[in-house]
C-alpha positions, 0 to 999 in steps of 0.5 A: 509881729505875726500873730502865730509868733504871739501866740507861740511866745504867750504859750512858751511864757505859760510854760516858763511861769508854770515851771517857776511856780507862778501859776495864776500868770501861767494860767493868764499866758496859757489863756492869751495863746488859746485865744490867738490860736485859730485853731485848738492846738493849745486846747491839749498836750495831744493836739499840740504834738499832733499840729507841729514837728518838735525835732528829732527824738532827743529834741522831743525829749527837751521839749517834753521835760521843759516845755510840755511839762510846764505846759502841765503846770500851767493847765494844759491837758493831755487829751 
């Protein structure tokens, strides 16, 4: 599997554990996505909007309530 899948599956893995309570292992994910990433798209909320397209206004929407928010939870800053 392609390193970019890995990172993104470690970051969406963060953000579901983060939503559920489970913090230290959303904590453990987020880590694991930061470290795959060549870039410092999973250092912030802002930098990770600004490498990727997340759809359509209503899709943005879904992705800010689940994804982004448990990327909160997990540790994730906005800035």
């Amino acid at each position: 599997m392609p390193i970019r899948h890995q990172r993104f599956i470690h970051a969406q893995l963060a953000s579901a554990y983060a939503l559920k309570g489970e913090t230290e292992r959303a904590a453990t994910e987020l880590a694991e996505a930061r470290k795959l990433s060549r870039d410092d798209r999973y250092s912030s909320i802002s930098c990770l909007k600004a490498s990727q397209y997340f759809g359509v206004p209503k899709i943005r929407a879904l992705f800010e309530a689940s994804y982004f928010a448990g990327l909160r939870l997990a540790g994730m800053p906005e800035k």
